[in-house]
C-alpha positions as CSV (number, residue, x, y, z in Angstrom):
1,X,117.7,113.4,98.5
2,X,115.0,113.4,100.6
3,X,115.4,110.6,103.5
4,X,112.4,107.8,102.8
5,X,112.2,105.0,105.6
6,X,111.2,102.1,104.1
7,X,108.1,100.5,105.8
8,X,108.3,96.8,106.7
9,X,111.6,96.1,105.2
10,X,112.4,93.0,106.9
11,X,109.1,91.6,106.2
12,X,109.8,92.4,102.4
13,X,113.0,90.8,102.0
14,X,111.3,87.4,103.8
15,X,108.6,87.2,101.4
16,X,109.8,88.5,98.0
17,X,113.0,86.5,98.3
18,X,114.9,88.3,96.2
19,X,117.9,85.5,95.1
20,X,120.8,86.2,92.9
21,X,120.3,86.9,89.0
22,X,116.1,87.7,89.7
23,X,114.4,90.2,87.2
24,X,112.4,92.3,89.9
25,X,110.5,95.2,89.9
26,X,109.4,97.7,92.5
27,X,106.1,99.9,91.5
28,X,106.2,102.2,93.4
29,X,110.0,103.2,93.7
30,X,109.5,106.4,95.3
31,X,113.2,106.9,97.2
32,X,114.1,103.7,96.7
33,X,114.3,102.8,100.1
34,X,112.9,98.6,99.9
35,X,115.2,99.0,96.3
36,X,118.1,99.7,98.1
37,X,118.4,96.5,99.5
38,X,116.8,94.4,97.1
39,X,119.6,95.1,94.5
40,X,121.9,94.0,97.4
41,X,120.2,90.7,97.2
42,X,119.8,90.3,93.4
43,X,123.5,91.4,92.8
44,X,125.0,92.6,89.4
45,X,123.7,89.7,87.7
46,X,120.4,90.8,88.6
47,X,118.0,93.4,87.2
48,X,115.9,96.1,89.1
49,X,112.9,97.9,87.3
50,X,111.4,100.8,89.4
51,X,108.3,102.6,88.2
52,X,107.3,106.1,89.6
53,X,104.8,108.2,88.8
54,X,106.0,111.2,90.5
55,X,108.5,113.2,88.1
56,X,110.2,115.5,91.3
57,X,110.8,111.9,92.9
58,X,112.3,110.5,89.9
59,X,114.7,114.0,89.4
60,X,115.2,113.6,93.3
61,X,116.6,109.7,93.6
62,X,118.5,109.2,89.8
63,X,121.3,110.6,91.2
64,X,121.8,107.5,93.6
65,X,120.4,105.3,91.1
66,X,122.0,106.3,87.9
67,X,122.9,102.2,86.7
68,X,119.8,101.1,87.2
69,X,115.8,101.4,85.5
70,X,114.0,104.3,86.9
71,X,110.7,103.8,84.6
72,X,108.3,107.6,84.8
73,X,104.5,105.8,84.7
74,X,101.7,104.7,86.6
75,X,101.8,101.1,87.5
76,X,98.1,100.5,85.7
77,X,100.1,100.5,82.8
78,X,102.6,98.1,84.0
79,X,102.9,95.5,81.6
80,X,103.4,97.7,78.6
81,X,106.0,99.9,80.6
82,X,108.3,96.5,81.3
83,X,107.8,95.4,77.7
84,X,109.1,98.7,76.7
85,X,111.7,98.3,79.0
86,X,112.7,94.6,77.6
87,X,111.0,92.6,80.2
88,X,108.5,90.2,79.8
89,X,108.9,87.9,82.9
90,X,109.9,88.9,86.4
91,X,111.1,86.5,89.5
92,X,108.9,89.4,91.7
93,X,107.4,92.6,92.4
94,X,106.5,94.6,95.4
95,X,103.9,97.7,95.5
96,X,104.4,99.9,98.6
97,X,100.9,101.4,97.9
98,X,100.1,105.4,99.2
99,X,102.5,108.2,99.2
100,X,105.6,108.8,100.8
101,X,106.3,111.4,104.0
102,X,108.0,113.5,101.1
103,X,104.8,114.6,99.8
104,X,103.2,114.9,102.5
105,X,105.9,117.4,103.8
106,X,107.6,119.0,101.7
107,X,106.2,118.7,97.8
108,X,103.4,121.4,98.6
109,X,100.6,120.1,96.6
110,X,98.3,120.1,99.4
111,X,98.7,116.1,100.6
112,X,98.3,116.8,104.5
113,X,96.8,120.0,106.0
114,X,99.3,120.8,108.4
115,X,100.7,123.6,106.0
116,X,98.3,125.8,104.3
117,X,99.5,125.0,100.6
118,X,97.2,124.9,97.2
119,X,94.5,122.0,96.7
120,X,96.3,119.8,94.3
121,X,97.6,116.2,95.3
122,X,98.0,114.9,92.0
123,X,101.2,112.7,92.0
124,X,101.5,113.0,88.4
125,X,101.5,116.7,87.6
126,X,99.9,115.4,84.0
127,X,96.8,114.2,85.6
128,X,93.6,116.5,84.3
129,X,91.7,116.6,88.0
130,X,93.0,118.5,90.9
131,X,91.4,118.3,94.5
132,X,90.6,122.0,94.2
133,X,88.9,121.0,90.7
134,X,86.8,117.7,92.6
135,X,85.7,119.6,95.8
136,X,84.3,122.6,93.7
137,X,82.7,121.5,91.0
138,X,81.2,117.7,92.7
139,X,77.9,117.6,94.0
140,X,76.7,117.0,97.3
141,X,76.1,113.0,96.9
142,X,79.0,112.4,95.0
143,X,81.4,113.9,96.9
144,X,79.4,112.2,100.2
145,X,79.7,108.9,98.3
146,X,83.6,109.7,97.7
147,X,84.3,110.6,101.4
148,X,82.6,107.5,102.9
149,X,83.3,104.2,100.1
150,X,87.1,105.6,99.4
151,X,87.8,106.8,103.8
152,X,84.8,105.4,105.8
153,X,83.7,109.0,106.7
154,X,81.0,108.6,108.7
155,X,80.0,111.9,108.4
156,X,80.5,112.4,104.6
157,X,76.8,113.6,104.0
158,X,77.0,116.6,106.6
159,X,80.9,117.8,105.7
160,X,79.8,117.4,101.0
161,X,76.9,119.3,102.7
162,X,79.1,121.9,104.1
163,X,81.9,122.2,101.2
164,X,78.9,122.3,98.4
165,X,77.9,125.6,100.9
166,X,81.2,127.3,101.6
167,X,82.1,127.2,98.2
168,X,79.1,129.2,97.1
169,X,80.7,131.9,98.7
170,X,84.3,131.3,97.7
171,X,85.9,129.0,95.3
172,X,87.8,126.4,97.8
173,X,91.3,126.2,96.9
174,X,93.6,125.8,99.6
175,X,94.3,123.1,102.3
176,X,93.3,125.4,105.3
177,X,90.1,125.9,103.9
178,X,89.2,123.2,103.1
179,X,90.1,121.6,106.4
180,X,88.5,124.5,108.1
181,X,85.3,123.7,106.5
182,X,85.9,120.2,107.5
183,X,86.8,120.5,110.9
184,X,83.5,122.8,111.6
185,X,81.2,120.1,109.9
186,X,81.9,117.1,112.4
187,X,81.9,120.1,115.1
188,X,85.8,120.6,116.0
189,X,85.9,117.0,118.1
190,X,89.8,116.2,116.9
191,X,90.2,113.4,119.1
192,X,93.0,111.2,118.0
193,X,93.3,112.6,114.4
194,X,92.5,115.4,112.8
195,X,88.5,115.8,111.6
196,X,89.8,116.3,108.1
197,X,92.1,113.3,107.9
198,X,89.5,110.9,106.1
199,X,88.7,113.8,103.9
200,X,92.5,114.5,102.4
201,X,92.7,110.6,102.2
202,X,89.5,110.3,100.4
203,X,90.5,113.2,97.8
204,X,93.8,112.2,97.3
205,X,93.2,108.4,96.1
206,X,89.9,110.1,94.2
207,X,92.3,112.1,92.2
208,X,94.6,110.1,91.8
209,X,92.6,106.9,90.8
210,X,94.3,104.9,93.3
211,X,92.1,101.7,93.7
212,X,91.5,101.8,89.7
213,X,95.1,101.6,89.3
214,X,95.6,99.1,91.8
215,X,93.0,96.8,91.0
216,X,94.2,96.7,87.0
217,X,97.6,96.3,88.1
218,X,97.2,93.2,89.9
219,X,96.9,91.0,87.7
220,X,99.3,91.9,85.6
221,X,101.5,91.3,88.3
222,X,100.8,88.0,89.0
223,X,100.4,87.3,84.7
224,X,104.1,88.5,84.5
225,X,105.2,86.0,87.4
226,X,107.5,82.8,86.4
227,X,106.8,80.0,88.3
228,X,107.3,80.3,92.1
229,X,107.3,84.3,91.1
230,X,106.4,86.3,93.9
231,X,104.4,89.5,94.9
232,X,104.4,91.4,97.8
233,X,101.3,94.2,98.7
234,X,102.0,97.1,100.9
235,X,98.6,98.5,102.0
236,X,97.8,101.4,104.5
237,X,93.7,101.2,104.7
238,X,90.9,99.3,104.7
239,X,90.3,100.0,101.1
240,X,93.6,98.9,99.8
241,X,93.8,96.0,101.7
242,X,90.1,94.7,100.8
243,X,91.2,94.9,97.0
244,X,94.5,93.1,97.6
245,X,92.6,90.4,99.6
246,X,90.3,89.8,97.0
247,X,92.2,89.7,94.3
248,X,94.6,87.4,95.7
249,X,91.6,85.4,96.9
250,X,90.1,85.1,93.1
251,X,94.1,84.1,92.0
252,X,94.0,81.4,94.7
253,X,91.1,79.6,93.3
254,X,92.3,79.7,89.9
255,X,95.0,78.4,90.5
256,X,97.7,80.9,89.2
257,X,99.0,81.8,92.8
258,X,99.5,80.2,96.2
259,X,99.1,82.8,99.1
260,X,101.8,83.2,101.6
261,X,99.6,85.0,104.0
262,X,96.9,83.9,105.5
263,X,96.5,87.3,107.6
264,X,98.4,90.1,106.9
265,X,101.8,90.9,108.3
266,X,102.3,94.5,110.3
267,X,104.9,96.6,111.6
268,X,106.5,95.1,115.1
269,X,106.0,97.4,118.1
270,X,109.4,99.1,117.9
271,X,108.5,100.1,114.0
272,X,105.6,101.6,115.0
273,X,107.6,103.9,117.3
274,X,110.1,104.5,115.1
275,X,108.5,105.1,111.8
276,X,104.2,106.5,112.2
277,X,103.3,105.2,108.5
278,X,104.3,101.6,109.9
279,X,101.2,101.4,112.1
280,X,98.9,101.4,109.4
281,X,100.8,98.8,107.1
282,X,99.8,95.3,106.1
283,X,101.6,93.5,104.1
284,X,100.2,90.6,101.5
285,X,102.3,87.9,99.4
286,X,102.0,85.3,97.1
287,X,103.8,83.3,94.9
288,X,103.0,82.3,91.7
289,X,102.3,78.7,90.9
C-alpha cells in the first residue's frame, strides 16, 4: 500500500480528542494515515467510519483495515452514508481536505503535470466531467472565472484565452499540453512554482466539486455532533480555508458550536521539511455545544 504521511497529526489528535468508546468518523480516509492512530485512541470499544471516494484507494488500504468501516462515497452525502452505516451520532470527525501524494504520483489521471498522463483528475472514476471535457468544451470567461475564484490566477483571462486558441487546433487532452499551453501564456517565468500549478488546482477542485461538497458537508458535521462533539478541518488554500472559517463563524453565532481556534494551526518547521503538503495546511476545530 501506498505510504501516506499524515499531515498535522499531532495537531489532530489534540483537538479531536479522540477518548475511549467515541463513534468517529474520518471523511476523507484516503490511506488511513490520521485513522491509524485514532483507532489507537478509541480502542476496541470504539467505532471508526472512513469515507472515500476514491475506489483504487479503498482496493489499496482494506487490506490493512479489513475490521473496520471503509464507506465508498463522497462526504456531501455524509449523513445518509452513516445512517446507512448505523450511525446517527458521532463523538467527532476530521476532513483532511485535497488529494493525497498518491494521486498526484502515481494514479495517472493527470493531478500534477510532472508526468505527461491523460487529462482526467476525477477522484471518483463515476463522476460525468473530466478536465479534458472542462478545458475543451468551456468558454473563454468561464474557464477565466474558474482559474481566478477556485486558484487566484491572476492571469486566468490571458491563459482561457490561450487554451480556447490551442484547442481550435487540437483537442487538449493530456497534461503536457495543457501545461505547455499554460506555461507559454504567463510567458515561461516559473519562479517558485510551476506557471501551471494554479491551473491543475483550479481544474481539479472544478471537476471534482470540491467547495460544493465541502460547504454541504459541513453542517452535517456539526448536526451529527453530541454535545462537546468535535470537528477538525484540514485545509490547503485560500479557498478551503475561507469556507471552513465561515461556516464555523455562522455555527458560532448560532450557538451550535464553540471554536477552538481562533487562527488556524500549521505544520511546525520540521514538518514542513519533512513532509511539502504540510506547508500549506491549516487546521480548524470546534466542538459542538
Amino acid at each position: 500500500m501506498p505510504v501516506h504521511v499524515p499531515v498535522l497529526l499531532q495537531e489532530v489528535l489534540e483537538y479531536l480528542d479522540p477518548k475511549p468508546g467515541d463513534i468517529v468518523v474520518d471523511a476523507t480516509f484516503g490511506f488511513g494515515g490520521h485513522a491509524r492512530e485514532i483507532l489507537k485512541r478509541i480502542g476496541p470499544g470504539g467505532k471508526l467510519v472512513g469515507i472515500e471516494t476514491d475506489r483504487e484507494v479503498i482496493d489499496k488500504a482494506k487490506a490493512d483495515f479489513s475490521a473496520q468501516q471503509i464507506v465508498h462515497g463522497n462526504f456531501r452525502d455524509l449523513k445518509t452514508l452513516l445512517e446507512n452505516n448505523g450511525v446517527r451520532k458521532i463523538d467527532g470527525i476530521l476532513f483532511d481536505l485535497g488529494v493525497s501524494s498518491y494521486h498526484f504520483d502515481s494514479s495517472g489521471r493527470g493531478f500534477s503535470f510532472a508526468k505527461d498522463e491523460p487529462l482526467d483528475m476525477r477522484l471518483d472514476s463515476g463522476l460525468p466531467q473530466t478536465a479534458a471535457g472542462l478545458v475543451n468544451s468551456a468558454n473563454v470567461k468561464e474557464l477565466a472565472d474558474l482559474f481566478y475564484h477556485l486558484a487566484d490566477e491572476y492571469a486566468s483571462r490571458r491563459i482561457a484565452a490561450a487554451i480556447v486558441a490551442a484547442r481550435q487546433k487540437e483537442k487538449i487532452t493530456r497534461t503536457g499540453q495543457l501545461a505547455e499551453i499554460v506555461s507559454r501564456a504567463k510567458g515561461r517565468r516559473f519562479g517558485k512554482i510551476h506557471p501551471a500549478t494554479k491551473v491543475f488546482q483550479a481544474l481539479r477542485i472544478a471537476v471534482n466539486d470540491e467547495l460544493g461538497a465541502l460547504r454541504e458537508a459541513l453542517p452535517q458535521a456539526i448536526e451529527l455532533l453530541k454535545k462537546d462533539g468535535r470537528i477538525v478541518v484540514i485545509s490547503f488554500h485560500s479557498g478551503e480555508d475561507r469556507l471552513v472559517k465561515n461556516v464555523f463563524k455562522s455555527a458560532a453565532q448560532s450557538g451550535e458550536i464553540d471554536i477552538l481556534t481562533k487562527k488556524p494551526s500549521v505544520a511546525e518547521p520540521l514538518e514542513r521539511c519533512e513532509n511539502p503538503r504540510a506547508r500549506s495546511a491549516k487546521l480548524r476545530a470546534a466542538k459542538r455545544r
